[in-house]
LUMVOPA-630529 format. One record per residue (C-alpha): residue in three letters; residue number from 1; x negated, y negated, z. Coordinates in steps of 0.05 Angstrom, whole numbers. Each point is the difference from the previous one (the first is absolute). Example, Ala and Ser with C-alpha at 12.3 -4.5 7.8 and 13.67 -1.06 7.14 Angstrom:
2
[pt "ALA", 1, [-246, 90, 156]]
[pt "SER", 2, [-27, -69, -13]]
//
This chain:
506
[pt "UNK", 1, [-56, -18, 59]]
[pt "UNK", 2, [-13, 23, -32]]
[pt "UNK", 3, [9, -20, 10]]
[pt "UNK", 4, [-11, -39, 67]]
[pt "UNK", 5, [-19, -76, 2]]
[pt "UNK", 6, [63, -14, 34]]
[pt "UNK", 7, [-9, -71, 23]]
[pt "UNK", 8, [49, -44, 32]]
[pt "UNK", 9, [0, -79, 26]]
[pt "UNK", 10, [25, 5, 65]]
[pt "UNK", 11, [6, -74, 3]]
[pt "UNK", 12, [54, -7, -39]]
[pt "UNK", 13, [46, 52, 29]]
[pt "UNK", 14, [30, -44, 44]]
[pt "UNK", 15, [19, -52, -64]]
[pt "UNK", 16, [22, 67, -44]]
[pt "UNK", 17, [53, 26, 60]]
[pt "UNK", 18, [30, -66, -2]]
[pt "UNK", 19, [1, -8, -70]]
[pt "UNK", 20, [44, 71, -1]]
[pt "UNK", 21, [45, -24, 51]]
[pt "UNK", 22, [18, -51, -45]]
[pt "UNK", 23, [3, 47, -67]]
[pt "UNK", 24, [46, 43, 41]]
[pt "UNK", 25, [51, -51, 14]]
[pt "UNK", 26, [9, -15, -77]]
[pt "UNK", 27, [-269, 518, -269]]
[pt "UNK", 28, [-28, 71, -58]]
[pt "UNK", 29, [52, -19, -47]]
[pt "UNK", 30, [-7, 34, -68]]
[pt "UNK", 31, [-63, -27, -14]]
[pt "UNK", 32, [-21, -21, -65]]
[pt "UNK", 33, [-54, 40, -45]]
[pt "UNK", 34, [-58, -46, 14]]
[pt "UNK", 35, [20, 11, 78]]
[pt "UNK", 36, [4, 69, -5]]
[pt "UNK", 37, [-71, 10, -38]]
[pt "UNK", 38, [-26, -44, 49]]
[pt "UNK", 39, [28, 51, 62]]
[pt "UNK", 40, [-22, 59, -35]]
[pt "UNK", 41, [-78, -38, 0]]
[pt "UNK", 42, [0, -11, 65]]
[pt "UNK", 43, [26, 64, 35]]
[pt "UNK", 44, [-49, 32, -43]]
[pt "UNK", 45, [-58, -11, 39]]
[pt "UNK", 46, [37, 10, 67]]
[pt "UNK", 47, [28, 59, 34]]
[pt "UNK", 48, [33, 41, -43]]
[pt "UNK", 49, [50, 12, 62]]
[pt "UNK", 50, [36, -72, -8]]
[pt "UNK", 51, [69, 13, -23]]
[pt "UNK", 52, [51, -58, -20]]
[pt "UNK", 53, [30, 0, 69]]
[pt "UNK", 54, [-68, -13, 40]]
[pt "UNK", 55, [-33, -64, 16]]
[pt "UNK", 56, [-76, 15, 19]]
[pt "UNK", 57, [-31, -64, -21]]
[pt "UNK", 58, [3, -61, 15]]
[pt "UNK", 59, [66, -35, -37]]
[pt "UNK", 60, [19, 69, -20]]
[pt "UNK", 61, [-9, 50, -56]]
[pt "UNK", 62, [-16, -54, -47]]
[pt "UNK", 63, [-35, -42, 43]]
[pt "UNK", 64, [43, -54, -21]]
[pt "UNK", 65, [54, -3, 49]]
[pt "UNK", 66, [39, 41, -50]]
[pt "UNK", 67, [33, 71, 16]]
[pt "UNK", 68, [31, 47, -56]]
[pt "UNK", 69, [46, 19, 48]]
[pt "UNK", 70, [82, -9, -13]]
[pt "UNK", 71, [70, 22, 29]]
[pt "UNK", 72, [-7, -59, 51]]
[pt "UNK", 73, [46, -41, 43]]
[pt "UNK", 74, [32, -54, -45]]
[pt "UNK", 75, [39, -30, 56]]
[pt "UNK", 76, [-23, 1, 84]]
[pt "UNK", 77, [58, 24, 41]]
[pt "UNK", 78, [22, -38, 48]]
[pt "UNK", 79, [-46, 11, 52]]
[pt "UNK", 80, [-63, 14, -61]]
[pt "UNK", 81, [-36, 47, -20]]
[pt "UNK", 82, [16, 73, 52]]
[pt "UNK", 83, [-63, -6, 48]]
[pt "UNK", 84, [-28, 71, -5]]
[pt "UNK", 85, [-56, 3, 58]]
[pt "UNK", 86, [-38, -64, 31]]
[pt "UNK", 87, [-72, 7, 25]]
[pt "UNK", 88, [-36, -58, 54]]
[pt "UNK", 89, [-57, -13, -24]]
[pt "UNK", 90, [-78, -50, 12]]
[pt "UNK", 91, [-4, -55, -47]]
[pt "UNK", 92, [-23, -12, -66]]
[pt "UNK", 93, [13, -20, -59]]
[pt "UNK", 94, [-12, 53, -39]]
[pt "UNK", 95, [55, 36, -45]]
[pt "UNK", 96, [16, 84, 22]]
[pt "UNK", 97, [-21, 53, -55]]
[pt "UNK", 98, [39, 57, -25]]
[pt "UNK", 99, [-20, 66, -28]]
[pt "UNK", 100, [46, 59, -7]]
[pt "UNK", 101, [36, 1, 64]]
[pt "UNK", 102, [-55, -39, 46]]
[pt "UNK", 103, [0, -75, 11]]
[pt "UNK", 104, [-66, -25, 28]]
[pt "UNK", 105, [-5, -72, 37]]
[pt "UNK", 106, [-63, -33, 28]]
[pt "UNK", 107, [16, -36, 60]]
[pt "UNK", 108, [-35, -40, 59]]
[pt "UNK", 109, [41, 33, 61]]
[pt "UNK", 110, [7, -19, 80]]
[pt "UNK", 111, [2, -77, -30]]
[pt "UNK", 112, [-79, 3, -10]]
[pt "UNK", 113, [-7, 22, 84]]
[pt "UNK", 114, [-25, 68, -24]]
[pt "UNK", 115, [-58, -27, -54]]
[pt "UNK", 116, [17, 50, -54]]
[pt "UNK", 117, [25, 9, -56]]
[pt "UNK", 118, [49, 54, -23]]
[pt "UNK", 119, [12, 32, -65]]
[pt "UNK", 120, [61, 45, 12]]
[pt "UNK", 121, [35, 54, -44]]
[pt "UNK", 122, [78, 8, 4]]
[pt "UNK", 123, [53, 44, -32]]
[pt "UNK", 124, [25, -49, -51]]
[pt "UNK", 125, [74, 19, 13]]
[pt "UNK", 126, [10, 7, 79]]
[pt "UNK", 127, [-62, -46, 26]]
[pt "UNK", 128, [-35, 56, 44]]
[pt "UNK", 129, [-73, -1, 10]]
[pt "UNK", 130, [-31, 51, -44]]
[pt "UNK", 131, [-80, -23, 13]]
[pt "UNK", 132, [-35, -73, 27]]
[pt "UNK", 133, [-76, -7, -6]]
[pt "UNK", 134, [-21, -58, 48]]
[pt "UNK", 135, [-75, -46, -6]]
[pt "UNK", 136, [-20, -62, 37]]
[pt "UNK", 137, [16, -64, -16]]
[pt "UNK", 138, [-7, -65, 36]]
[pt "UNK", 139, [20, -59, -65]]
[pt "UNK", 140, [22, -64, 26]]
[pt "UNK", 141, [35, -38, -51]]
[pt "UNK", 142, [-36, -68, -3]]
[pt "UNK", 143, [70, -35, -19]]
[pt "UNK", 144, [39, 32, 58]]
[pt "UNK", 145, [37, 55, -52]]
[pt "UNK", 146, [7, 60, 16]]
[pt "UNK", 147, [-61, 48, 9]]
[pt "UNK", 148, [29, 63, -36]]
[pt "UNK", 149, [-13, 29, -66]]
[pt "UNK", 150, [8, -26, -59]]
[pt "UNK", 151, [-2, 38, -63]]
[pt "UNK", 152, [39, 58, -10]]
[pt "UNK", 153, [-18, 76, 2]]
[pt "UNK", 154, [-20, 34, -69]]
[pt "UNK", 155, [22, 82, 0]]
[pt "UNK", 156, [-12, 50, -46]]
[pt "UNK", 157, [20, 69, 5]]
[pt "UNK", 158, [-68, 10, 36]]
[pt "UNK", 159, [-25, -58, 40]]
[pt "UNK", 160, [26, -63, 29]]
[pt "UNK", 161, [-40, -65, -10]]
[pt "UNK", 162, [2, -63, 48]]
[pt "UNK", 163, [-36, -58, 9]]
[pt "UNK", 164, [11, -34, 65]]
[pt "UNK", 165, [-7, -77, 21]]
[pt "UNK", 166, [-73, 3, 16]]
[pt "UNK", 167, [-13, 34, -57]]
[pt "UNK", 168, [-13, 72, 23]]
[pt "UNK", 169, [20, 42, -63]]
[pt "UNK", 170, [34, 71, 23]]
[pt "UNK", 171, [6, 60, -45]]
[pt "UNK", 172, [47, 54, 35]]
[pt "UNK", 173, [23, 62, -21]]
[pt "UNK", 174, [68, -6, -16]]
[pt "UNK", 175, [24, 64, 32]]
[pt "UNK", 176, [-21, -1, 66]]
[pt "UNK", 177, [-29, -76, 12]]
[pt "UNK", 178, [-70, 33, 17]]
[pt "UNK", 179, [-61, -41, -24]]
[pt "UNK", 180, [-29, 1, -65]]
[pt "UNK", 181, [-50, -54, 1]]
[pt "UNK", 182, [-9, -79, 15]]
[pt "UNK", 183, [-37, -63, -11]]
[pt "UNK", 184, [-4, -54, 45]]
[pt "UNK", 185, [2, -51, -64]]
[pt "UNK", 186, [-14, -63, 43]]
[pt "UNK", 187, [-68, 39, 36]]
[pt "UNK", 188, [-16, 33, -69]]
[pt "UNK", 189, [8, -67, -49]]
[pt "UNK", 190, [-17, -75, 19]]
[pt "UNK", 191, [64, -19, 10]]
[pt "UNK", 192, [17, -78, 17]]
[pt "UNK", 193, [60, -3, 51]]
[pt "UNK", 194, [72, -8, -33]]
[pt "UNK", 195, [54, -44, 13]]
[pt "UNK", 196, [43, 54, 17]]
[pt "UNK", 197, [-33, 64, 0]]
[pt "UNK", 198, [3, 47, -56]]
[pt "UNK", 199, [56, 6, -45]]
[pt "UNK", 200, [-16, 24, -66]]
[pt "UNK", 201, [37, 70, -8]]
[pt "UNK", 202, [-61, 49, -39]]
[pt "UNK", 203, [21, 44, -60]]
[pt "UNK", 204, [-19, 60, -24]]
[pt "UNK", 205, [-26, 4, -77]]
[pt "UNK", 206, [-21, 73, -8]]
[pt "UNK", 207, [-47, 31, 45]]
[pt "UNK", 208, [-11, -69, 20]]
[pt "UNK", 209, [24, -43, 67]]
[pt "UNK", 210, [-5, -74, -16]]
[pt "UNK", 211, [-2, -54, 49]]
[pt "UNK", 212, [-3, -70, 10]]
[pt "UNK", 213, [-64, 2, 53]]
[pt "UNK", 214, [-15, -78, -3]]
[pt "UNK", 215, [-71, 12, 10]]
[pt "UNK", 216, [-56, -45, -22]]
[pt "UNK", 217, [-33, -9, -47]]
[pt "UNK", 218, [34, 48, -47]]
[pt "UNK", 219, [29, 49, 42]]
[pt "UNK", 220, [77, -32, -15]]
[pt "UNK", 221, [27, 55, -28]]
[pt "UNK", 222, [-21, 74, 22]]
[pt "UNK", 223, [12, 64, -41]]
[pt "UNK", 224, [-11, 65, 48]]
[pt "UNK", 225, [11, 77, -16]]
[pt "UNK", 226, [74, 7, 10]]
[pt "UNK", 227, [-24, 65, 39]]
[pt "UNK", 228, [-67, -11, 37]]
[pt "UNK", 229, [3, -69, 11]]
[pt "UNK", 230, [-69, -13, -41]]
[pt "UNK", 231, [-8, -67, -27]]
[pt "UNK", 232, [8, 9, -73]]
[pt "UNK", 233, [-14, -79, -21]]
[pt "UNK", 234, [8, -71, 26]]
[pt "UNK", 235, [0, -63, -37]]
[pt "UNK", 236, [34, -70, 5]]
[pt "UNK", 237, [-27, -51, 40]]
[pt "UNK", 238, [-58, -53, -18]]
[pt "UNK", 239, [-21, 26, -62]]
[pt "UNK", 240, [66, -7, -27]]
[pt "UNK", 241, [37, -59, 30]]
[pt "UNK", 242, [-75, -49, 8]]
[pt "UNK", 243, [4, -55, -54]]
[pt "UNK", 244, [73, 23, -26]]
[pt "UNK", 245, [31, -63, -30]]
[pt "UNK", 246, [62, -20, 53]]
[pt "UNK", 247, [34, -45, -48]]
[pt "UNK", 248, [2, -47, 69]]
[pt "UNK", 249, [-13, -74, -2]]
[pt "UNK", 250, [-49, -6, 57]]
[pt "UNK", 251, [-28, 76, -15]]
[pt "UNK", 252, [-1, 2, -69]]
[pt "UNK", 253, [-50, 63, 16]]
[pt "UNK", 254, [-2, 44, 60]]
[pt "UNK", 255, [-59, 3, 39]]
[pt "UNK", 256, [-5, 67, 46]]
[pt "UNK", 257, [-14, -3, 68]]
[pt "UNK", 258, [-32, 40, 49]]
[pt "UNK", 259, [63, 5, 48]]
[pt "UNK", 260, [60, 11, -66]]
[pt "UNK", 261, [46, 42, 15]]
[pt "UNK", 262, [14, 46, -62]]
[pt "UNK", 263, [65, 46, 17]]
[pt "UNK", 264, [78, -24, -3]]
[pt "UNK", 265, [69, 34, 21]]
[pt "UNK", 266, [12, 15, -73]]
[pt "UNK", 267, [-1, 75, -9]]
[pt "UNK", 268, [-37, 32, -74]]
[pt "UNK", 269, [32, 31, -46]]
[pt "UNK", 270, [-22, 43, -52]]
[pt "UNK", 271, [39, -7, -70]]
[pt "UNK", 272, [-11, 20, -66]]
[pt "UNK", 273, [-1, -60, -59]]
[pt "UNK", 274, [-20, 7, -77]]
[pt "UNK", 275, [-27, 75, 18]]
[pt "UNK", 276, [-46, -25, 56]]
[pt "UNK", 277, [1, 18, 68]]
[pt "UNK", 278, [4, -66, 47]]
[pt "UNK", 279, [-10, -5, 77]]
[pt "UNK", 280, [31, -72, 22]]
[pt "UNK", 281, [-35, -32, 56]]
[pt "UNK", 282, [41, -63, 21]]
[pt "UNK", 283, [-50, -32, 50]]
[pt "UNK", 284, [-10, -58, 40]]
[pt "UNK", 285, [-43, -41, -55]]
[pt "UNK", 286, [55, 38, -60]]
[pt "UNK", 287, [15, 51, -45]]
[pt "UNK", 288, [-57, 53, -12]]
[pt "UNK", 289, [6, 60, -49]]
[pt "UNK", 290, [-45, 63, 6]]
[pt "UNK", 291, [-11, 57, -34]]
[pt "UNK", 292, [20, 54, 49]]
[pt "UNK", 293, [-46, 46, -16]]
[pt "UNK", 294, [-66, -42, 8]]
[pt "UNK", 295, [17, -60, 32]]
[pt "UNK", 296, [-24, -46, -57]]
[pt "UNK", 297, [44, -64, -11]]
[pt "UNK", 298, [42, -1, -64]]
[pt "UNK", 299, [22, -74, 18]]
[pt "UNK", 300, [11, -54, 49]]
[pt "UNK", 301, [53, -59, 10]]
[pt "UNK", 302, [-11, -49, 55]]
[pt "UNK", 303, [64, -8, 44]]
[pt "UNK", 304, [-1, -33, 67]]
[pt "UNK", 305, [23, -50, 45]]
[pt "UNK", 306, [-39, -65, 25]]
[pt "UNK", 307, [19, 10, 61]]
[pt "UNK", 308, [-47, 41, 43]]
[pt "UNK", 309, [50, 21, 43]]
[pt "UNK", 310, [40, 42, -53]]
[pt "UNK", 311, [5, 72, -30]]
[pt "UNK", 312, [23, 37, -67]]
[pt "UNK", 313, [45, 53, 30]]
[pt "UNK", 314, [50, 19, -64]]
[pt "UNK", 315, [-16, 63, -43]]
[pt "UNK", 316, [-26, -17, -73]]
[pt "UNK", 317, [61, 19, -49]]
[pt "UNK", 318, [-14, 27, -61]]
[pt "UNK", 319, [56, 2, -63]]
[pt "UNK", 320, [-36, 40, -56]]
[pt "UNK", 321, [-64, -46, -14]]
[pt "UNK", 322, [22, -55, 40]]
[pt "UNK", 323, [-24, -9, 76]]
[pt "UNK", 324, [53, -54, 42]]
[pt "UNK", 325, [-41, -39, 72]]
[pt "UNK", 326, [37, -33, 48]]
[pt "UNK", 327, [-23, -27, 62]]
[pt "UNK", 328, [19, -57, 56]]
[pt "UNK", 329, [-47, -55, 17]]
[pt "UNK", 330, [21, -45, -52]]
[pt "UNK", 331, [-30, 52, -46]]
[pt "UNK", 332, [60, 24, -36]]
[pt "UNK", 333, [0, 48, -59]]
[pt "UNK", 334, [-31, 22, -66]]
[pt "UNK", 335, [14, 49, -60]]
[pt "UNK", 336, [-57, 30, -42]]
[pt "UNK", 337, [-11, 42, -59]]
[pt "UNK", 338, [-49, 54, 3]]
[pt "UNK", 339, [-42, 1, -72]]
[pt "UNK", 340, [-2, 68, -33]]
[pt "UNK", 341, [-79, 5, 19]]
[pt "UNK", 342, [21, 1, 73]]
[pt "UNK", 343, [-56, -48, 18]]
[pt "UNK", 344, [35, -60, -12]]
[pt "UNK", 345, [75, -38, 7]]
[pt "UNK", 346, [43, -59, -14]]
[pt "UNK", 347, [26, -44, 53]]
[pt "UNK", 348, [72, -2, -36]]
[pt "UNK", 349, [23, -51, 53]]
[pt "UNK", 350, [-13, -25, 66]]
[pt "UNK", 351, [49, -33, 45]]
[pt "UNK", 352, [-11, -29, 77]]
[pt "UNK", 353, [73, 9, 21]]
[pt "UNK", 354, [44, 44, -31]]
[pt "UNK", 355, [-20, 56, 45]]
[pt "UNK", 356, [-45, -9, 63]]
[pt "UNK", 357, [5, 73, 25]]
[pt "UNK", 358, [-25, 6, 72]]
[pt "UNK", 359, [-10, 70, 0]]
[pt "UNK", 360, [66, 44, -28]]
[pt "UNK", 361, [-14, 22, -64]]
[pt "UNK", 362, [35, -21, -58]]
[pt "UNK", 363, [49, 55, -40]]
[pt "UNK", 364, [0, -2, -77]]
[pt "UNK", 365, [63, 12, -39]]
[pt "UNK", 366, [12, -1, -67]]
[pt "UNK", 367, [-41, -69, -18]]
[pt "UNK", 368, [17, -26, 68]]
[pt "UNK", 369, [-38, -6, 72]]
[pt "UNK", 370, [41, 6, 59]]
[pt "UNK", 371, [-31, -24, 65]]
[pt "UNK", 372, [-8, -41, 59]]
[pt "UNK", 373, [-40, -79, 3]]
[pt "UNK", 374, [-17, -40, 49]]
[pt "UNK", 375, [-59, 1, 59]]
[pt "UNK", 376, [48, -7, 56]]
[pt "UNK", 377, [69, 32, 19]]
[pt "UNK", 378, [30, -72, 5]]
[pt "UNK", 379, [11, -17, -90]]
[pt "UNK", 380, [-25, 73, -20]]
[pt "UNK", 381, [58, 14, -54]]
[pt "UNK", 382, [8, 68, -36]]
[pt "UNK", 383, [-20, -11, -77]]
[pt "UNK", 384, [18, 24, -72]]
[pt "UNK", 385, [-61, -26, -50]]
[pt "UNK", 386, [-2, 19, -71]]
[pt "UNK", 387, [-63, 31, -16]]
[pt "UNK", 388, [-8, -28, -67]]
[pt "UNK", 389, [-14, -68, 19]]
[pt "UNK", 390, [12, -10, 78]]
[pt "UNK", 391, [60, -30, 4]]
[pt "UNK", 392, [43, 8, 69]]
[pt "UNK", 393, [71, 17, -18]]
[pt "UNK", 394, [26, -1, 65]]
[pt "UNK", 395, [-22, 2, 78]]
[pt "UNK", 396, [40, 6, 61]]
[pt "UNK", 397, [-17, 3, 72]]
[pt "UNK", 398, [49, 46, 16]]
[pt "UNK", 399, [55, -40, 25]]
[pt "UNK", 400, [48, -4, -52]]
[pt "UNK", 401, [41, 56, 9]]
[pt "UNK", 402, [16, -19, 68]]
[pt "UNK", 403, [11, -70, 4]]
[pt "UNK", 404, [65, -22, 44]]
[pt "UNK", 405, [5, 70, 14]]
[pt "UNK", 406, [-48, -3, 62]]
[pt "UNK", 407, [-11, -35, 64]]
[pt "UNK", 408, [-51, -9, 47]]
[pt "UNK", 409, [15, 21, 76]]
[pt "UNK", 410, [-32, -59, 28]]
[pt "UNK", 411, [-14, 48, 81]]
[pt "UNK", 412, [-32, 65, -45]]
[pt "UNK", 413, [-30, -43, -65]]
[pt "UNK", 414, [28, 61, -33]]
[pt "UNK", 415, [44, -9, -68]]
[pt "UNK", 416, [69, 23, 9]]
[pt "UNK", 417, [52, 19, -59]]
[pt "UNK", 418, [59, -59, 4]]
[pt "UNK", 419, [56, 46, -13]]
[pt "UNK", 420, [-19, 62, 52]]
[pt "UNK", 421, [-53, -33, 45]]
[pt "UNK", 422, [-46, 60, -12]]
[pt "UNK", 423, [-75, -8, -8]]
[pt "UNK", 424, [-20, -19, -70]]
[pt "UNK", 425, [-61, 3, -32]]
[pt "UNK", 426, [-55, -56, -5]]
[pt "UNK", 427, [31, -45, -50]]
[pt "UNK", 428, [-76, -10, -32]]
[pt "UNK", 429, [-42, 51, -27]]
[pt "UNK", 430, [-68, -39, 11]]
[pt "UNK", 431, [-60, 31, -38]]
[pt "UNK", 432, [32, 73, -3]]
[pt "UNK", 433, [-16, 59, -33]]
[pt "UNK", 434, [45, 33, -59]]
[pt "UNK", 435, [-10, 72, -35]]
[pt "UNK", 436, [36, 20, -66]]
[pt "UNK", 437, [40, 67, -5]]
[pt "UNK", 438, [55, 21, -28]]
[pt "UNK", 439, [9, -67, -40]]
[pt "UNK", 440, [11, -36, 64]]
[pt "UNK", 441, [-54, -40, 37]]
[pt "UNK", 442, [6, 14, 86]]
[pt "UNK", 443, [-28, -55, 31]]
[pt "UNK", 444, [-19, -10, 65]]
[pt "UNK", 445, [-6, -75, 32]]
[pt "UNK", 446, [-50, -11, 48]]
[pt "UNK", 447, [46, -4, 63]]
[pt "UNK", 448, [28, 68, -23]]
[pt "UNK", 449, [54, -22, -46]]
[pt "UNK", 450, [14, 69, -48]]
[pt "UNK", 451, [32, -19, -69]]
[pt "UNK", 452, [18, 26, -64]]
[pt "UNK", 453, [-10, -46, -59]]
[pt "UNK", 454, [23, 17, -71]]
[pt "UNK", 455, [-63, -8, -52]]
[pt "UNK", 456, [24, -55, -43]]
[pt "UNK", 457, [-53, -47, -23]]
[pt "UNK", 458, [41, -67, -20]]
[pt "UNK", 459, [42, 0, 68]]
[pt "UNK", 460, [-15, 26, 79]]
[pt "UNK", 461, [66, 48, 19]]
[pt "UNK", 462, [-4, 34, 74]]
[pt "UNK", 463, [38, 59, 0]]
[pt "UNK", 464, [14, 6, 78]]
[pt "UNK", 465, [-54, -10, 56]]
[pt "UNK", 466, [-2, 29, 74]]
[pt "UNK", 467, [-44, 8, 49]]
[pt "UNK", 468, [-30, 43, 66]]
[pt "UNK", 469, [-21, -36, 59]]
[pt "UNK", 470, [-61, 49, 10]]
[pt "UNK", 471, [-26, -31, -66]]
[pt "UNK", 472, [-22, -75, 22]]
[pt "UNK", 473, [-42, -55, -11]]
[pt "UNK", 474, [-63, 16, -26]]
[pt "UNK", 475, [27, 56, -46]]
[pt "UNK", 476, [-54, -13, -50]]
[pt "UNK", 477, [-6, 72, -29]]
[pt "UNK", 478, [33, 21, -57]]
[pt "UNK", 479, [63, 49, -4]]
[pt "UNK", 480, [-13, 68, -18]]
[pt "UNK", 481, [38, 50, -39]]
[pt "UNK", 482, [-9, 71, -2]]
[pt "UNK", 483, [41, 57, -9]]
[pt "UNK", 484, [57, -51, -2]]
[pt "UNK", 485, [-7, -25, 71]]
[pt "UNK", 486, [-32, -67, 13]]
[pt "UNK", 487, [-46, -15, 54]]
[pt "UNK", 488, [-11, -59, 33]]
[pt "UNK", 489, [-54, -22, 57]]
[pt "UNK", 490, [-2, -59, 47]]
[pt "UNK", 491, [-55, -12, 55]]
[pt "UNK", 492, [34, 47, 34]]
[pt "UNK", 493, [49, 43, -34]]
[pt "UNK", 494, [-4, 43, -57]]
[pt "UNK", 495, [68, 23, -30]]
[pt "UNK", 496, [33, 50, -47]]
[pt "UNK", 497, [65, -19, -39]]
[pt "UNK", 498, [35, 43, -47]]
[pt "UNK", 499, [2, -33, -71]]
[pt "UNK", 500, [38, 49, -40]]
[pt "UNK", 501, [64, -16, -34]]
[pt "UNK", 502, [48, 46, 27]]
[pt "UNK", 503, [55, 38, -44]]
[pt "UNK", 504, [59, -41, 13]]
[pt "UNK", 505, [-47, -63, -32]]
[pt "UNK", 506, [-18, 42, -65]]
//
């Protein structure tokens, strides 16, 4: 979701199709030292069961949509990727887990007829059913999106952690899928209704299980006993955000209210900078950072939208002492410097529309941020930015690569290639969702457009692109790679491709 404001302006669907009919007529690589210090950090306090190939977290190993993994497809076949096993599925929007040899999704089945929801274990390489724990659940998006899941499962070699749309935190074993222990978080906390139901992914830091909660007046972020469930400490909320200066014209000071909501769709991360352990809180009112041990607030950095109806969704990305924001909403993006006392920073710039990222986080590379701008799919463009000072050096919405090479079947709306009238992919990627391995980003466009893109941060090169017509619009959930196979979910699919280069491409 992360991961999982995934908005969309149905109004101007209608003016984007025609707009195309007309355009249609015309990830890890070897990664440097800082990278791998900061992997070894942050595997440290997890399971000591995560291997390179596994992907238990939310945006992978790393929890940067990065994976150490290599020895993958360079080129698609013809027909892509080799699908392995597909899987239907209940809706959501929430990214599949791996561990080992189990994938576990958390899906809203029966298309919300049943009133549950289902967290279900599979065997990562054939797709059966190993385990499914099911609970009640009867969220009604208010916006009309879909009412499954969405932030991804967290596994360790022991439990399995979700957190479902209404906010019911599950801790399962991971064996079996019996019952450890949950918290209704919405009955437990005061927690003011979302736009969208929950979609901040928790972490684990330790013994400790944090989560966004949202709960007033300083219940925003929850730390519970990875084990028990016992609340450990909460803080965040009107004691830290009442009176923060806004740096807005007509709210040059924010006053709290009674009826805030606190909690975003930005998932924490814990990192390491100068020595000091830092838990990022991205929420609704901005950036938060806690000690992870007590709670207490190292710093604050106000970042949020005018607009009411609007949400930070994007993961906080930290290069060594640097932390990069991005956000939609006519918010944009900003870089700062952590000081070495950890209780202070430097905004080292601040710019409103180099990157408006609506809720895929952006990739760092080598002094440059890869990622995806824009609020809407119609004019959401795939950016390079340097990190040094901001500047975009080059955006694309996808269509490049296939420009007089596609038509439109005017009876199917369906693209077709010119020169074998096949089905080609959606010629735009929209506000997708890329992850780096292998020095290669795979992206995946929001109408289920799967691409390879080279990493090259002064020009945008697509390798090849295909795509699978289980994987359709909304496909709002990352890719993910484990094991060399890459999994991708729809509302209704979930599928298994083999990514490994074969021998005759080595």
């Amino acid at each position: 979701m992360h991961n999982l404001d995934k908005f969309i302006d149905h109004r101007v669907q209608k003016w984007f199709l025609s707009l195309l009919v007309g355009v249609a007529s015309l990830l890890i690589l070897p990664l440097p030292s800082a990278q791998t210090g900061q992997l070894d950090s942050q595997l440290s306090a997890q399971s000591p069961a995560v291997k390179p190939g596994d992907w238990p977290y939310f945006l992978g190993p790393l929890q940067t949509g990065i994976s150490p993994e290599t020895n993958l497809l360079d080129q698609f076949p013809e027909q892509g990727p080799p699908l392995l096993w597909e899987k239907k599925i209940g809706t959501g929007y929430s990214a599949p887990s791996i561990l080992g040899n189990k994938l576990v999704i958390h899906h809203r089945p029966d298309g919300d007829r049943a009133g549950k929801e289902v967290i279900e274990c599979v065997d990562a390489s054939t797709g059966k059913e190993l385990w499914k724990y099911e609970y009640a659940s009867d969220f009604r998006d208010p916006y009309g999106y879909n009412n499954g899941p969405r932030c991804s499962p967290l596994l360790t070699d022991k439990h399995c952690y979700t957190f479902g749309a209404q906010g019911k935190l599950y801790c399962l074993n991971f064996k079996d899928g019996s019952l450890v222990w949950h918290i209704d978080c919405l009955k437990e906390f005061d927690v003011p209704p979302g736009f969208f139901g929950v979609g901040s992914t928790p972490i684990l830091e330790g013994n400790k299980l944090i989560v966004m909660v949202g709960g007033k007046p300083n219940s925003g972020m929850v730390a519970f006993d990875a084990l028990t469930g016992k609340k450990l400490w909460e803080n965040v909320g009107k004691d830290v955000w009442d009176g923060a200066s806004t740096g807005w014209e007509r709210l040059p000071t924010y006053k709290w209210r009674s009826n805030n909501k606190i909690s975003s769709y930005s998932s924490p991360l814990a990192v390491t900078i100068h020595g000091k352990r830092h838990l990022l809180c991205l929420m609704r009112q901005g950036l938060v950072s806690l000690n992870p041990e007590d709670g207490s607030v190292n710093f604050k950095y106000w970042f949020r939208s005018m607009i009411n109806d609007s949400v930070n969704a994007a993961r906080p990305v930290v290069v060594d002492d640097k932390i990069f924001l991005s956000a939609a909403y006519q918010v944009g993006s900003a870089l700062l410097q952590v000081n070495p006392d950890g209780k202070s920073y430097q905004e080292l710039w601040r710019n409103p529309t180099n990157m408006m990222t609506h809720w895929s986080t952006t990739i760092h590379h080598d002094g440059y941020l890869y990622g995806f701008s824009g609020r809407h799919e119609r004019g959401a463009t795939m950016r390079s930015v340097r990190l040094s000072d901001g500047k975009v050096m080059w955006e694309t919405d996808g269509t490049a690569p296939v420009v007089g090479k596609v038509k439109r079947n005017a009876l199917t709306g369906q693209f077709q290639w010119i020169d074998s009238g096949k089905t080609a992919p959606w010629p735009f990627y929209g506000r997708g969702s890329a992850i780096l391995a292998d020095n290669k980003f795979i992206v995946l466009g929001e109408r289920g457009t799967l691409a390879i893109v080279k990493v090259d941060p002064e020009k945008f090169s697509e390798v090849c692109r295909t795509s699978f017509p289980q994987i359709k619009y909304p496909s709002w959930a990352a890719p993910v790679l484990a094991n060399k196979k890459l999994y991708l979910r729809s509302e209704s699919h979930l599928l298994c491709l083999d990514f490994e280069k074969k021998p005759a491409e080595k």
